[in-house]
DOGURO-320526 format. One line per field, with one value per residue: x negated, y, z of N, C-alpha, C in turn; residue in one letter; residue number from 1. Coordinates in steps of 0.001 Angstrom, whole numbers, always signed. Atoms other than C-alpha are relative to their C-alpha. Layout:
<sites>
n.X	X_...
n.Y	Y_...
n.Z	Z_...
ca.X	X_...
ca.Y	Y_...
ca.Z	Z_...
c.X	X_...
c.Y	Y_...
c.Z	Z_...
res	A_...
n	NUM_...
</sites>
This chain:
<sites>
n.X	-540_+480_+945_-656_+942_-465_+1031_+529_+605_-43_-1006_+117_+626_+433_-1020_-648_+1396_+559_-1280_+303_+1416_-708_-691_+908_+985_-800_+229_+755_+191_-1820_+74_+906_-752_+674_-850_+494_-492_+249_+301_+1488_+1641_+448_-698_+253_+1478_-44_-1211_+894_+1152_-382_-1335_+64_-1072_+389_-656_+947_+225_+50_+109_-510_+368_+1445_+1141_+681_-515_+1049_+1127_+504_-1179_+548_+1315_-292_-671_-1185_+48_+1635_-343_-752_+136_-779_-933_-831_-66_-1027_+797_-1379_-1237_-797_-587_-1142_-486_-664_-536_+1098_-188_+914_+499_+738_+1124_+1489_+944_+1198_+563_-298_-793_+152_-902_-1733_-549_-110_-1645_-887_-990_+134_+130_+887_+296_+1129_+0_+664_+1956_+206_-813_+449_+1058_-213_-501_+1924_+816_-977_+485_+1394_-258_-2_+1490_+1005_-815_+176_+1663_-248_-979_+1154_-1127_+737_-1562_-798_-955_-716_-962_-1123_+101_+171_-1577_-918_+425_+1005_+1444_+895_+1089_+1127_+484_+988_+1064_-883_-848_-682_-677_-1328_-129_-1704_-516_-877_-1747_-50_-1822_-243_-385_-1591_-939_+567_+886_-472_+1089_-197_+1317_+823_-99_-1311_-1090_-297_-1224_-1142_+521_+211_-1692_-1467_+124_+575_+1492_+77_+1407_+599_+1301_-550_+1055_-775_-1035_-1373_-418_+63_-767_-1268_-598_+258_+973_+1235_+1001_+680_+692_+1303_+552_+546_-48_-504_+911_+96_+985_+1736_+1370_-525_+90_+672_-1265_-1480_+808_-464_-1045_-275_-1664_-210_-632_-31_+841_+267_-656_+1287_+64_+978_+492_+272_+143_+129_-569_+597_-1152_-769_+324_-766_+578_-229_+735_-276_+1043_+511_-1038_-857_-17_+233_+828_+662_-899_+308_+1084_-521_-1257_+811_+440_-878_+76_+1011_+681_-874_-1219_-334_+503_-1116_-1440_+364_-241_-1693_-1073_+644_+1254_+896_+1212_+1524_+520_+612_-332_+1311_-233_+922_+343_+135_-1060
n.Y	-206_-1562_-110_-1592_-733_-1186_-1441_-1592_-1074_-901_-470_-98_-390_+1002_+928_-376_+287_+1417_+777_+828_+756_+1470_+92_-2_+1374_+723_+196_+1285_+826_+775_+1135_-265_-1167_-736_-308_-1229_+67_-1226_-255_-1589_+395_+229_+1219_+1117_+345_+483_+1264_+1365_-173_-53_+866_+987_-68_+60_-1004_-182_-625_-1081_-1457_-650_-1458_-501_+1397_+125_+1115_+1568_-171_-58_+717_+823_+546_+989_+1299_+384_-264_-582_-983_-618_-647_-1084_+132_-1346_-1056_-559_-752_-641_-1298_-620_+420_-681_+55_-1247_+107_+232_-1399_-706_+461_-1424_-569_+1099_+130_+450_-1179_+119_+1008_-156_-760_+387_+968_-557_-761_+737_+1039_+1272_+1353_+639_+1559_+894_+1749_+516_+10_+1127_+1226_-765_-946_-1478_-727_-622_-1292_-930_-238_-494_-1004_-1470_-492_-969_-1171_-622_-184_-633_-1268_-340_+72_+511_+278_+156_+789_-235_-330_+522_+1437_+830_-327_+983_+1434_+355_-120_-1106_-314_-279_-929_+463_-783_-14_+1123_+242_+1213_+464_+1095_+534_+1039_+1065_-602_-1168_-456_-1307_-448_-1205_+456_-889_+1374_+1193_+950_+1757_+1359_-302_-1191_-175_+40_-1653_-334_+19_-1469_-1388_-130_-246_-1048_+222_-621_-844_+532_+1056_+281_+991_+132_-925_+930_+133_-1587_-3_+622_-441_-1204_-1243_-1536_+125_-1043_+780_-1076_-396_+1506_-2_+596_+1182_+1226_+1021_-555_+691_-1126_-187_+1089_-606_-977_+634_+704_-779_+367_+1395_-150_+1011_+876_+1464_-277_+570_+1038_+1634_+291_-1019_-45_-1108_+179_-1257_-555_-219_+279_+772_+708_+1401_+1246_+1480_+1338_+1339_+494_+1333_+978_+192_+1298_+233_-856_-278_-951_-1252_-974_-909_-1503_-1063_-592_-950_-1493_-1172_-154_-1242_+347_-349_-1946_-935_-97_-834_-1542_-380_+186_-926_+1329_+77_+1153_-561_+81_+1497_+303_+451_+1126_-69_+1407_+687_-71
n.Z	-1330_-587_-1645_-663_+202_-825_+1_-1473_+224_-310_+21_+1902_+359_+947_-116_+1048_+1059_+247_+980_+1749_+333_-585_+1198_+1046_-422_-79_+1136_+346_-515_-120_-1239_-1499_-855_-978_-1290_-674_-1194_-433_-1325_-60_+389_-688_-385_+1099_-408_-1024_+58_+535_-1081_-1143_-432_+1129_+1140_+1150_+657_+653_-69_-833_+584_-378_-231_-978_+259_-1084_-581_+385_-365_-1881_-412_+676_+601_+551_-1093_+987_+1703_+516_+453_+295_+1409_+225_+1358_+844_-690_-257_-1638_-1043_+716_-1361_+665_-517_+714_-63_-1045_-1321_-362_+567_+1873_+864_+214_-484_+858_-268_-782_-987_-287_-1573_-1097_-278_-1150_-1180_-441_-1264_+452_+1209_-326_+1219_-481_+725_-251_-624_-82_-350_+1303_+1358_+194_+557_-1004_-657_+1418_+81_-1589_-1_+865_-811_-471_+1059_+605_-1017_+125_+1471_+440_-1118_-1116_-824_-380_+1152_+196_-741_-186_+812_-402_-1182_-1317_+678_+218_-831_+480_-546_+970_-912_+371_-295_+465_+1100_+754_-408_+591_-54_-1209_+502_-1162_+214_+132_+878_+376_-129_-1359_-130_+1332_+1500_+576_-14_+414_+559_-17_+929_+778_+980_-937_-407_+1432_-324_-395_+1372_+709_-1166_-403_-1482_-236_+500_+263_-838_+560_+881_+1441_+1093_+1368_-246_+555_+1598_-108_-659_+258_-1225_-91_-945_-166_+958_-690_+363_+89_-833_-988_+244_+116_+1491_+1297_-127_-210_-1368_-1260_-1474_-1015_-126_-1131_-1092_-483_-35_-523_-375_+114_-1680_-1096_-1367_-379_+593_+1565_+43_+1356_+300_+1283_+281_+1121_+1083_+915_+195_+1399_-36_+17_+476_-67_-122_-805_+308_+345_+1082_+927_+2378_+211_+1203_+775_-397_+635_+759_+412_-515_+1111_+391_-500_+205_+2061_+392_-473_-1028_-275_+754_-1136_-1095_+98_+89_-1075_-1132_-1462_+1074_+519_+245_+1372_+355_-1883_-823_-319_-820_-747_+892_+774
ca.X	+27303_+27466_+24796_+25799_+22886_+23543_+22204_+21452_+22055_+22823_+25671_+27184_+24102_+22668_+25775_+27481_+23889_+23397_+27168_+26115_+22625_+24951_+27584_+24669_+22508_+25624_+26351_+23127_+23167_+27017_+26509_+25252_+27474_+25677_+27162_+26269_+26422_+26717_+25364_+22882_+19370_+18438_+20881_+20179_+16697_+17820_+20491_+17155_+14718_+16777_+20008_+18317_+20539_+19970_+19567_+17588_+17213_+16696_+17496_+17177_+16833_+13551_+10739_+9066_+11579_+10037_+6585_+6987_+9956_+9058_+6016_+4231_+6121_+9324_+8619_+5442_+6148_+7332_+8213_+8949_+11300_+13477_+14004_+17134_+16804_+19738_+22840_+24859_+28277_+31788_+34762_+37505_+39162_+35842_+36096_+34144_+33438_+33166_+30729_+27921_+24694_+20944_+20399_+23033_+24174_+22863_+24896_+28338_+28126_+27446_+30953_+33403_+36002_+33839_+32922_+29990_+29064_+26152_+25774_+24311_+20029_+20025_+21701_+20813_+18473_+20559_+21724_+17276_+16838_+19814_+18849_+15240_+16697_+17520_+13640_+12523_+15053_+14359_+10615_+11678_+13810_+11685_+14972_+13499_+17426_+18473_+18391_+19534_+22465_+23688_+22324_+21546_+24821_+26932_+25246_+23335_+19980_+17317_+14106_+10172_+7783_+3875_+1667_+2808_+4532_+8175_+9961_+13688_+14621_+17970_+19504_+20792_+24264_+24124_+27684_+29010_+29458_+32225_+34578_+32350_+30381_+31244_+29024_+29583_+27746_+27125_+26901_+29767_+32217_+31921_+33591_+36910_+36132_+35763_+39038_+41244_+39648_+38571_+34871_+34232_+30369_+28607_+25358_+25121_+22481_+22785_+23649_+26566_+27431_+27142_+28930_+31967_+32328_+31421_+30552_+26938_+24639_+21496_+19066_+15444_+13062_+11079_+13304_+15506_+12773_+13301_+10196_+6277_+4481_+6361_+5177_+2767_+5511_+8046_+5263_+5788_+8802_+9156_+12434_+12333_+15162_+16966_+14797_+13817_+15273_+13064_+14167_+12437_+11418_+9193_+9715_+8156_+9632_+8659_+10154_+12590_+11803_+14124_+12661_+13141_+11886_+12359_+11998_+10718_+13841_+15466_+16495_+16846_+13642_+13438_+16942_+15833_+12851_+14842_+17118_+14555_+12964_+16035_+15945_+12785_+12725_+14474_+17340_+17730_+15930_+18752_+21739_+19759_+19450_+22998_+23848_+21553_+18466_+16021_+13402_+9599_+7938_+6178_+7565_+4687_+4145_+2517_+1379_+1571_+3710
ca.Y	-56399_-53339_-51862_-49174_-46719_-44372_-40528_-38528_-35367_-32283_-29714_-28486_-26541_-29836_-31983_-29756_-30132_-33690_-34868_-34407_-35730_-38804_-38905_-38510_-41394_-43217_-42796_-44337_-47129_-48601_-50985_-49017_-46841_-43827_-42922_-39436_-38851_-35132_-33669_-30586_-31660_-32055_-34656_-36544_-36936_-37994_-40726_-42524_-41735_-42215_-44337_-46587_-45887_-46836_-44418_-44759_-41597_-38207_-34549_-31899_-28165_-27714_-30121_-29183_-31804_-34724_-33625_-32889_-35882_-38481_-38809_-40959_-43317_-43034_-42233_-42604_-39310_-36653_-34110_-30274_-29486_-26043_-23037_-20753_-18109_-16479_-13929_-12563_-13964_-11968_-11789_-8717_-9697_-9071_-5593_-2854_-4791_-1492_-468_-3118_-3231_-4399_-930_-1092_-4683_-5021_-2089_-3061_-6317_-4322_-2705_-3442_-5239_-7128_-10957_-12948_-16463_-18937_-22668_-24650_-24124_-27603_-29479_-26754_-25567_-22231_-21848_-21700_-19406_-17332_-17065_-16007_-13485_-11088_-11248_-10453_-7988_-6165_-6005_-5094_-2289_-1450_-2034_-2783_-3721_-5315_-8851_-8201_-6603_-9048_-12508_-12726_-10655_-13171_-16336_-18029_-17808_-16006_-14725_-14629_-12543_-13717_-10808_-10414_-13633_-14141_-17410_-17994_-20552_-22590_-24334_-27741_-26555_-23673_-21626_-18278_-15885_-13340_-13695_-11371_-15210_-18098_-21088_-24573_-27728_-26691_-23605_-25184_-25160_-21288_-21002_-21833_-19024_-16438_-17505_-17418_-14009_-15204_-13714_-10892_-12102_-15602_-16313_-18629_-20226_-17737_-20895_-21516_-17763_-18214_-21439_-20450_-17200_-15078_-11328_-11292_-8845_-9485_-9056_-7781_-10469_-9609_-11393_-13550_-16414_-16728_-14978_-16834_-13522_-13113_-16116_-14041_-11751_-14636_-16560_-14131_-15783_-19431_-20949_-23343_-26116_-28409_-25674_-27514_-30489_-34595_-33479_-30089_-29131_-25877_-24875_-21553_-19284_-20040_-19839_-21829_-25079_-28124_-31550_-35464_-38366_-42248_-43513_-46867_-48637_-48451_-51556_-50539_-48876_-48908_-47021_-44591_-43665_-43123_-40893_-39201_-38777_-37457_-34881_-33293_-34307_-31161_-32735_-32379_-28774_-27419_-28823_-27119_-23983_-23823_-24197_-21226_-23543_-22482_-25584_-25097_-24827_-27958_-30040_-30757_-34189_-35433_-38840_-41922_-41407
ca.Z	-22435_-20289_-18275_-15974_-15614_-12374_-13008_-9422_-10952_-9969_-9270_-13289_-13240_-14883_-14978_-18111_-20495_-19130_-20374_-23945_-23393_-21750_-25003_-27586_-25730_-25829_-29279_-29811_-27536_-27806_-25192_-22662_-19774_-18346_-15026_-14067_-10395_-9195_-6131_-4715_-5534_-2608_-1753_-4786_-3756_-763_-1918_-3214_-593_+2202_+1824_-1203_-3867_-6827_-9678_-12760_-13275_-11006_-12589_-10882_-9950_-8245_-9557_-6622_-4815_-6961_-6244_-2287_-1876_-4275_-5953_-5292_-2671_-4919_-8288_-10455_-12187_-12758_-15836_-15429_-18657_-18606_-16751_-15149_-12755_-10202_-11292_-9053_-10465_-10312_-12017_-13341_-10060_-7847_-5954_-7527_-10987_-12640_-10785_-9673_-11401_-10997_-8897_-6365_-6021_-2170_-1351_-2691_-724_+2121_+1780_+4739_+2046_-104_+274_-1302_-1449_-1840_-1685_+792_+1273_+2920_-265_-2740_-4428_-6173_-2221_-1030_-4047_-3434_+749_-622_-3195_-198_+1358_-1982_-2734_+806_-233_-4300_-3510_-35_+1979_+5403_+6788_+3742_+4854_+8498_+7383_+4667_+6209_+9481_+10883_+8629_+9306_+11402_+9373_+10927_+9652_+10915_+9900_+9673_+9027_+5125_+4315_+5501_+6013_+6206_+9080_+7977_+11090_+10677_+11746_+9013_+9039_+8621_+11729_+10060_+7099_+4695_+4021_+2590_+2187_+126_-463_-4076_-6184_-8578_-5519_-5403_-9091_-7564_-4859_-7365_-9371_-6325_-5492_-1738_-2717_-4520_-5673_-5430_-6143_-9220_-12266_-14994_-17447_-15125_-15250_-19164_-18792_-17330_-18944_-15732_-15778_-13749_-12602_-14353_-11355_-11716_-12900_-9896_-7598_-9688_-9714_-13457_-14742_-14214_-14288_-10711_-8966_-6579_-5376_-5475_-2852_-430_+713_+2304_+3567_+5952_+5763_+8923_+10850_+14129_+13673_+12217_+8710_+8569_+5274_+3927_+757_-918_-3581_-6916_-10521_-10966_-13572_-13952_-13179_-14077_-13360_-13152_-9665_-9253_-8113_-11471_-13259_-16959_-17027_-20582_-21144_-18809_-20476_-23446_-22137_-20275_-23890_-25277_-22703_-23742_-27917_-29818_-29765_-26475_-25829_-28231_-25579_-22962_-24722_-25675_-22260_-20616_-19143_-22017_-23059_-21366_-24955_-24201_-20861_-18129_-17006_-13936_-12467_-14564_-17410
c.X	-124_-714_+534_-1724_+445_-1030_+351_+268_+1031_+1554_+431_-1476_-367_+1228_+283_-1330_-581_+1286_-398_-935_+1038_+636_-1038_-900_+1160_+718_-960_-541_+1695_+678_-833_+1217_-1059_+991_-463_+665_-381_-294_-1374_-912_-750_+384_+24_-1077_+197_+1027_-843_-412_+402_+1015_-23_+817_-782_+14_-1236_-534_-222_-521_+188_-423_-951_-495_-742_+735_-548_-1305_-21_+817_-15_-952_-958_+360_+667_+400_-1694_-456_+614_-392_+658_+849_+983_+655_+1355_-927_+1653_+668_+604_+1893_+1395_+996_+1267_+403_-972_+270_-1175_-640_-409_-1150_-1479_-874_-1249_-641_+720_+1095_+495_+1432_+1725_+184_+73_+830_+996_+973_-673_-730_-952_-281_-1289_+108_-1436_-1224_-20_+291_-480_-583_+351_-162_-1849_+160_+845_-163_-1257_-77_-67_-1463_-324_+307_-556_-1968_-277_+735_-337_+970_+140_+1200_+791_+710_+1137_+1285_+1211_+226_+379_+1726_+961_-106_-841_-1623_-532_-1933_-1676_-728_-1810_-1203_+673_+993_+1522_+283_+1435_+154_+1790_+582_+809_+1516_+229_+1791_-266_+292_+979_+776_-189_-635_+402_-1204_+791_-1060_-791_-98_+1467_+1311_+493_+615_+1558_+349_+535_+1273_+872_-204_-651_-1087_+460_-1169_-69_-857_-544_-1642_+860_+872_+1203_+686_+374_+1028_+1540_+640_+355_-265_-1265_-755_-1533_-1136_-1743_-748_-1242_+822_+1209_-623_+477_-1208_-1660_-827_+522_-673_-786_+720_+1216_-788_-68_+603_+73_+1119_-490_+1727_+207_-512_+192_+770_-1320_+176_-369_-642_-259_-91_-530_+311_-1218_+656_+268_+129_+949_-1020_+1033_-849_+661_-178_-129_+1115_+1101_-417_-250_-1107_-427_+929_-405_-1460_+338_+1122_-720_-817_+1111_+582_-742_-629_+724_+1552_+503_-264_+1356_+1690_-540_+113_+670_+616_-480_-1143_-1247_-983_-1358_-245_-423_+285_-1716_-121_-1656_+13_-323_+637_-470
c.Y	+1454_+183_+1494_+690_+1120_+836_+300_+1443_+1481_+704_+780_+946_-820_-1062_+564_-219_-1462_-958_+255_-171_-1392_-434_-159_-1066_-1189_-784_-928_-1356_-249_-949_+223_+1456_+1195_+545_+1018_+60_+1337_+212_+1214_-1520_-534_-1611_-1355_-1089_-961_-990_-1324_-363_-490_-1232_-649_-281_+106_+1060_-603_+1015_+1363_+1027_+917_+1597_+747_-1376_-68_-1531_-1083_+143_-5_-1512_-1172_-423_+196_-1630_-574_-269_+99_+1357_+591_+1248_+1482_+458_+1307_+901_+969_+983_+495_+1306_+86_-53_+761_-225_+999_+188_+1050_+1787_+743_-522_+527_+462_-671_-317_-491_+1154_-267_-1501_-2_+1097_-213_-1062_+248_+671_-845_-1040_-1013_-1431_-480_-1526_-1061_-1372_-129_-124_-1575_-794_+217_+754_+1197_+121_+433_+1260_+1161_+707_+1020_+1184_+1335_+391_+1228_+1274_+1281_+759_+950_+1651_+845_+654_-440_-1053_-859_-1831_-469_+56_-993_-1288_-243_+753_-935_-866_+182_-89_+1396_-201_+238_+582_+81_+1253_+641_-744_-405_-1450_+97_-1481_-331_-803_-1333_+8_+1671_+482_+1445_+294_+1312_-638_+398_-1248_-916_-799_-1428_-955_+555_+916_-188_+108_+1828_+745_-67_+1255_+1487_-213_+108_+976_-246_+180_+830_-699_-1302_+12_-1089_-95_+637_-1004_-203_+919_+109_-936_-117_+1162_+1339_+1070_-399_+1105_-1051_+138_+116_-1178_-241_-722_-840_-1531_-684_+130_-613_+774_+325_-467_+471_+402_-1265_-788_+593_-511_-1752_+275_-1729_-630_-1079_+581_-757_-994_-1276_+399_+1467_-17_+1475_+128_+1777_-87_+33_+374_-1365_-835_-1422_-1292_-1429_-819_-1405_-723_-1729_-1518_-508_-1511_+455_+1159_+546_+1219_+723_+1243_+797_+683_+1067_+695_+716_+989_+1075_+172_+1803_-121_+485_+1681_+745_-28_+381_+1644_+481_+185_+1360_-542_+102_-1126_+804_+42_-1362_-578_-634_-1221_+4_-1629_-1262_-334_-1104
c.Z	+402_+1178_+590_+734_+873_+247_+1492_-635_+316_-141_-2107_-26_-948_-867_-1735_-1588_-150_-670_-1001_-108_-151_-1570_-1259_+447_-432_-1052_-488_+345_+363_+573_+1384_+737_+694_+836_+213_+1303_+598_+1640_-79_+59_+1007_+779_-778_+211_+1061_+54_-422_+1103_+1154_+12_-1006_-691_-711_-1281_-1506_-1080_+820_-733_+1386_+207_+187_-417_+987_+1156_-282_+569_+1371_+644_-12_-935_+779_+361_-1274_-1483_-653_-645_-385_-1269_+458_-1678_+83_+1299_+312_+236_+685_-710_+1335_-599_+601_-1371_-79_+1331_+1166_+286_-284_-777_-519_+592_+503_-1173_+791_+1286_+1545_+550_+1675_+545_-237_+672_+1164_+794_+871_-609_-885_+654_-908_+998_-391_+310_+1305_+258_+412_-535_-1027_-435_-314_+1702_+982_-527_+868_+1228_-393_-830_+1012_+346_-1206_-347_+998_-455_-2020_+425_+1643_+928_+1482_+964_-741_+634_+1860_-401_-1034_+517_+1363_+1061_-366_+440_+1184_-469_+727_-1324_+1099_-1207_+292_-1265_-1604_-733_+1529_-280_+876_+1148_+105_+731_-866_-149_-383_+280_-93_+1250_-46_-890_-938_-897_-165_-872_-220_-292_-1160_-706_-868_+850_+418_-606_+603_+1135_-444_-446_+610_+69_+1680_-8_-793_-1360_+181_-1350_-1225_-1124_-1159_-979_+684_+80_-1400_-376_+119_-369_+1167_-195_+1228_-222_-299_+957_-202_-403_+1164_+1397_-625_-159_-1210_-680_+756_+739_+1726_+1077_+1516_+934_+569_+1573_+1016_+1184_+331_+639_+1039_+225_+1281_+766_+1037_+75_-779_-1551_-549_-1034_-474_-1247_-382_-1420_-1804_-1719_+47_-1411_+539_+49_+3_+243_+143_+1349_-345_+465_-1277_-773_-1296_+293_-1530_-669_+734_-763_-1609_+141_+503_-1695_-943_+288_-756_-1745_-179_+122_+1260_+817_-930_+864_+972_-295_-250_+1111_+1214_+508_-1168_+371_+723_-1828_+62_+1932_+660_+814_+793_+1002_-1078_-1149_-1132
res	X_X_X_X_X_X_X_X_X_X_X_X_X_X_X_X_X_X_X_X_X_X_X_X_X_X_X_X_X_X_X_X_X_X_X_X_X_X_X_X_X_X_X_X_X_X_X_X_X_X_X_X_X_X_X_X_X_X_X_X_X_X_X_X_X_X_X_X_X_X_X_X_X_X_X_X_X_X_X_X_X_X_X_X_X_X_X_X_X_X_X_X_X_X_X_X_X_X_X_X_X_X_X_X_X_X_X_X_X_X_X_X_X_X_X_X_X_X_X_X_X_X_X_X_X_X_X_X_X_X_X_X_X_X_X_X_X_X_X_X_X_X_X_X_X_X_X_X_X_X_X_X_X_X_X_X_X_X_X_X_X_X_X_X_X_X_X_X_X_X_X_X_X_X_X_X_X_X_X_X_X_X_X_X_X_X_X_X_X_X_X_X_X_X_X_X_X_X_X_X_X_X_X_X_X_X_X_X_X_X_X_X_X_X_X_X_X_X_X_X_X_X_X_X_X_X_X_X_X_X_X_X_X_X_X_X_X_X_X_X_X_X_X_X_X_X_X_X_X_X_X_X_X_X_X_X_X_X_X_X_X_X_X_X_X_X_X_X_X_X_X_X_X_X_X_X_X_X_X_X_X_X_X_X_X_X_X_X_X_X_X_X_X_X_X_X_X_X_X_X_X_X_X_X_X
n	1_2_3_4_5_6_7_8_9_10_11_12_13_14_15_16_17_18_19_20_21_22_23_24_25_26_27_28_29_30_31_32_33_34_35_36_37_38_39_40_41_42_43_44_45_46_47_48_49_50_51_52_53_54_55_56_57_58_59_60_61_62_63_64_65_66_67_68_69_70_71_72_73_74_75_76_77_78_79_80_81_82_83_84_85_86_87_88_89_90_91_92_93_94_95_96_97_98_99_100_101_102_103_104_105_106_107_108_109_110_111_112_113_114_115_116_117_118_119_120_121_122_123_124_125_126_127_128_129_130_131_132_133_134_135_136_137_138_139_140_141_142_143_144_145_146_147_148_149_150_151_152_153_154_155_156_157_158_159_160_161_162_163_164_165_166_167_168_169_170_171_172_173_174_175_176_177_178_179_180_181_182_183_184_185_186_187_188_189_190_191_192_193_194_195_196_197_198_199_200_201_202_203_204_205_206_207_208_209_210_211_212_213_214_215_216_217_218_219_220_221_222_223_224_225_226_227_228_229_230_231_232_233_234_235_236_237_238_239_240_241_242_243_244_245_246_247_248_249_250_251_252_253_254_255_256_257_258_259_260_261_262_263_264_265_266_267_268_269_270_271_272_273_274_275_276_277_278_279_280_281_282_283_284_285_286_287_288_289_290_291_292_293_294_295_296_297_298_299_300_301_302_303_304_305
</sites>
């Protein structure tokens, strides 16, 4: 018979690495459907947690989500498993191509004609990161104006300021406030963007940069939240989420590690555990690292596995 097996997972950041986990599980189980079901990370979480959907599995962007979200109401554990970090994503089209680099990114978006874009903070995790890229950047490149002039005149995000540690404050009714900004639900909605030309820039996971065949600025590993040795500097920075509203959520800047888990409403618990194991065998670390999302060396598991 057929069992249908509905994934939670993520915008193509995960989606494009988890279709040939899906096809190669599938292969070996010839009576079994996996359903992948895309969405920001945040929303995934929250299709269990909240509006009891079924899933029997949950990938996604930020493992911190399993850990602060669902474990251990929702899920008995969880598994960190493989790493990105943020690009700054353009294409021949984008204005001043030739000349944007790791030095003066900030200031070509700051030009009167150009346009950049990020995803959603309240859905998605690239669109937190990508919000928290400016703090850090402002503090990396000891730009005291930096994220005034790119965020808060654009948008409605504002910023506080607690002795040394900043946090980001993401209104419920998030929008742009010129036409230099454009914001979507998910990072993969910003690719179309870019190919029309209606941005210049958008903020993007390098594998989907790699993915897609993007030019990207490669930016420092001090504030792309891909590199470990960072994490002090990256802690700097929190973001609050829904600011001031019942669903209010603080999240601080860390690297960026993919997570999985099983929650506890899943029926086929047994196929989930082997697809969750065909995530993290070699098998599976080799369609991650083909895809940009390099393998931890050894994934980290936490609760009752």
């Amino acid at each position: 018979g057929l069992v249908g097996s509905e994934m939670c997972i993520r915008d193509r950041s995960l989606t494009v690495p988890l279709k040939e986990v899906k096809e190669r599980f599938e292969e070996e189980h010839p009576n079994v459907e996996v359903q992948l079901e895309s969405s920001g990370s945040v929303e995934a979480v929250r299709k269990v947690i909240e509006l009891d959907k079924r899933a029997e599995v949950v990938a996604v962007a930020d493992w911190l989500l399993l850990k602060n979200m669902m474990y251990p109401e929702y899920a008995d554990f969880y598994i960190k498993f493989a790493t990105n970090n943020v690009v700054l994503a353009y294409t021949d089209k984008s204005r001043y191509a030739d000349e944007i680099n790791r030095q003066n990114w900030y200031e070509i978006l700051k030009r009167e004609d150009v346009r950049f874009a990020f995803s959603d903070p309240n859905k998605d995790p690239c669109g937190y990161w990508a919000v928290m890229i400016f703090v850090l950047a402002q503090l990396y490149y000891d730009e005291p104006n930096l994220f005034r002039d790119l965020i808060q005149t654009n948008t409605n995000i504002g910023l506080e300021c607690d002795g040394s540690h900043y946090t980001v404050l993401v209104p419920s009714d998030l929008a742009p406030t010129t036409d230099k900004v454009k914001i979507r639900p998910k990072s993969v909605e910003l690719l179309a963007l870019l190919e029309e030309g209606v941005i210049d820039y958008a903020f993007e996971y390098r594998s989907v940069a790699v993915q897609h065949n993007l030019h990207y600025v490669d930016l420092p590993p001090a504030i792309n939240l891909g590199d470990p040795s960072y994490e002090d500097f990256y802690q700097q920075v929190s973001i609050k989420l829904n600011a001031g509203s019942s669903r209010e959520k603080t999240i601080t800047a860390s690297p960026i590690v993919y997570g999985i888990t099983m929650p506890k409403n899943a029926q086929h618990r047994k196929l989930a555990i082997e697809f969750i194991r065909l995530v993290l065998i070699e098998e599976g670390k080799e369609i991650f690292r083909r895809n940009g999302q390099p393998p931890l060396e050894k994934a980290l598991g936490y609760g009752n596995i």
